[in-house]
C-alpha positions in Angstrom: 305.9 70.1 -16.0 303.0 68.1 -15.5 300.7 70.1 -13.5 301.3 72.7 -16.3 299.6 70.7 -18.9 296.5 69.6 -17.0 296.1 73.4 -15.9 292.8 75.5 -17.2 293.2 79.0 -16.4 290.4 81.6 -17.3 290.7 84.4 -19.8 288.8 87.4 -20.2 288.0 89.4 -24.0 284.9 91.5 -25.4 284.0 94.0 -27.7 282.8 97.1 -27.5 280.6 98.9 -30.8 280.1 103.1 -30.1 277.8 103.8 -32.7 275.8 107.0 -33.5 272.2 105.1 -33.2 273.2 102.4 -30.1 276.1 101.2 -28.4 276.2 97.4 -28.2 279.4 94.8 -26.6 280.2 91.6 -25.4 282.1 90.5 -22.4 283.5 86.7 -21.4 285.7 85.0 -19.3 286.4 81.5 -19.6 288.5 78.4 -19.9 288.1 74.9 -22.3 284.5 74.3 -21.1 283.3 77.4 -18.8 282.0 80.7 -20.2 280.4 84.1 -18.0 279.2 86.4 -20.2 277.8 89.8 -20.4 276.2 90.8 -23.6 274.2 94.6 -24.0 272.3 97.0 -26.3 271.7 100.3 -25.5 269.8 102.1 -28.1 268.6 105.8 -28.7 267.2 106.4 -32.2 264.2 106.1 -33.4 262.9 105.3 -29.9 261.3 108.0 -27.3 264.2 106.7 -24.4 267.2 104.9 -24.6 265.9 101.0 -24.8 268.5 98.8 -22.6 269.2 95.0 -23.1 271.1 92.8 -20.7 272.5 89.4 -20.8 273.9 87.7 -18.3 274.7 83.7 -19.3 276.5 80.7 -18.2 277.5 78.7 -21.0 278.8 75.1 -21.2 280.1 73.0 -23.7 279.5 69.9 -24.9 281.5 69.8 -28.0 282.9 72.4 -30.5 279.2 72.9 -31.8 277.0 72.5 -28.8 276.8 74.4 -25.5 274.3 74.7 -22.8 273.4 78.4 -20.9 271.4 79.7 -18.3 270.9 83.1 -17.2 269.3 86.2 -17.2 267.6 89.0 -20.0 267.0 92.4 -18.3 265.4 94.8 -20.0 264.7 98.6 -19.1 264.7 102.1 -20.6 266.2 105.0 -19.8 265.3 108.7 -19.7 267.2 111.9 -20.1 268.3 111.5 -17.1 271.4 108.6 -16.8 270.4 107.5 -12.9 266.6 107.0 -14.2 266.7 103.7 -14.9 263.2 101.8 -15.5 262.9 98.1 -15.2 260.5 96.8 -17.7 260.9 92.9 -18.0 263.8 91.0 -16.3 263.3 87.0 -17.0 265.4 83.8 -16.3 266.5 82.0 -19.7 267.7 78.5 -20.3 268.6 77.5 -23.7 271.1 75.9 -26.1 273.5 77.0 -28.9 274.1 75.1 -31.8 276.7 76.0 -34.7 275.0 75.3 -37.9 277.2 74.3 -41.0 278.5 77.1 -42.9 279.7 78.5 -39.4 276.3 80.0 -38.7 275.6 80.0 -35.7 271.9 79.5 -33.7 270.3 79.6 -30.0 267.1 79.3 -28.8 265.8 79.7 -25.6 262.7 79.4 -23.3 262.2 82.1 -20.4 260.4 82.2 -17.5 257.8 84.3 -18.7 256.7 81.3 -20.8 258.1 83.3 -24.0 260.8 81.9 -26.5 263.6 83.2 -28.7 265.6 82.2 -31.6 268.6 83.7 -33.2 270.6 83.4 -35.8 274.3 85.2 -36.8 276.9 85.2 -39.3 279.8 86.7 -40.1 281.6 86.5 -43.8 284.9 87.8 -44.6 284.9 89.6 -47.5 288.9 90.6 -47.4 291.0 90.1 -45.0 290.2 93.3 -43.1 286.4 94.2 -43.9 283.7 91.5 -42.9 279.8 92.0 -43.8 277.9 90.7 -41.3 274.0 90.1 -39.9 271.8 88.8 -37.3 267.9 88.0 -37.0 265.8 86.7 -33.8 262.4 86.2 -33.2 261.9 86.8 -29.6 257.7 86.3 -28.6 258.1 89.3 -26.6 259.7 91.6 -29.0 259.1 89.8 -32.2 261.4 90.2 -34.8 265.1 92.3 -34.6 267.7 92.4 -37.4 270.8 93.6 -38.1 273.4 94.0 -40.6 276.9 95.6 -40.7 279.8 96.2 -42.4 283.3 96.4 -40.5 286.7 97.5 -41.3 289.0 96.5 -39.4 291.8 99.5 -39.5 294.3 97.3 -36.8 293.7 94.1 -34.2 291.9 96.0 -31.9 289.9 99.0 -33.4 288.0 98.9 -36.7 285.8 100.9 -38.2 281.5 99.8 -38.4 278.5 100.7 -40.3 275.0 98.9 -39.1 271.8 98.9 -40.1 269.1 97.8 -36.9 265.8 97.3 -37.3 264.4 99.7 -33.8 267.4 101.7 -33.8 267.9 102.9 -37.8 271.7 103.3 -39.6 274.9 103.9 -37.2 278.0 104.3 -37.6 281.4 104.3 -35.4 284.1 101.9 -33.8 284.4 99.0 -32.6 287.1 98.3 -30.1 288.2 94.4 -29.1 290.1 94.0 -25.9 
């Protein structure tokens, strides 16, 4: 019985938004103090190729509000063709995360490009099943991105969202959790 307690087994969950403008998700495993995480933004309107964001971060807590990461922000477009993949900027980043009060929650990092970003998100319930929700980083690459959408949540795993981006115009679509 003992062992069980003292055991700290990784777990794996993510999201995944198809939207009519971009498709955007999240991916982590992790136990107590341990996350790997895969974040992406693939976006087609508005812009002459699909613009592609990827994160790849190791996070590690400190305490419910503070965590430390490292990893890397790769960054490419793609053409008409899905195997044309161009490489624009790929860059190290090392950074923190804070949760501010009012569960907002902030990071900032440095990169090895000598270029800084900070974000900030929040999410508010409105009813139990639709939640209003927005994001805004300054990035001294790509300057400023926001976004804001509303999501209905039809069951636990599949609800329905509307978004607003600032390259990529108004979407709408699903979002699946798994």
């Amino acid at each position: 019985m003992r062992p069980k307690l003292y055991r700290d087994p990784f777990y794996a969950w993510g999201t995944a938004d198809i939207l009519s403008n971009m498709t955007q998700g999240y991916v982590e495993v992790s136990n107590a103090l341990n996350i790997f995480n895969l974040e992406w933004e693939a976006g087609w309107k508005h812009v002459p190729d699909t613009q592609v964001e990827n994160m790849i971060l190791y996070e590690r807590y400190f305490n419910r509000f503070f965590r430390l990461f490292g990893g890397a922000d790769l960054n490419g477009t793609l053409s008409t063709d899905p195997l044309d993949y161009k490489s624009e900027s790929n860059r190290g980043v090392f950074g923190l995360m804070y949760q501010l009060p009012f569960r907002i929650h902030s990071m900032i990092w440095v990169d090895t490009d000598g270029g800084a970003r900070f974000r900030i998100m929040k999410d508010i319930p409105l009813t139990p099943r639709l939640i209003l929700g927005g994001e805004v980083h300054y990035d001294t690459h790509e300057y400023w991105e926001e976004r804001v959408h509303l999501d209905y949540m039809l069951n636990k795993n599949v609800s329905i969202l509307g978004q607003w981006h600032s390259d990529y115009g108004w979407g709408a679509g699903l979002r699946v959790r798994f």
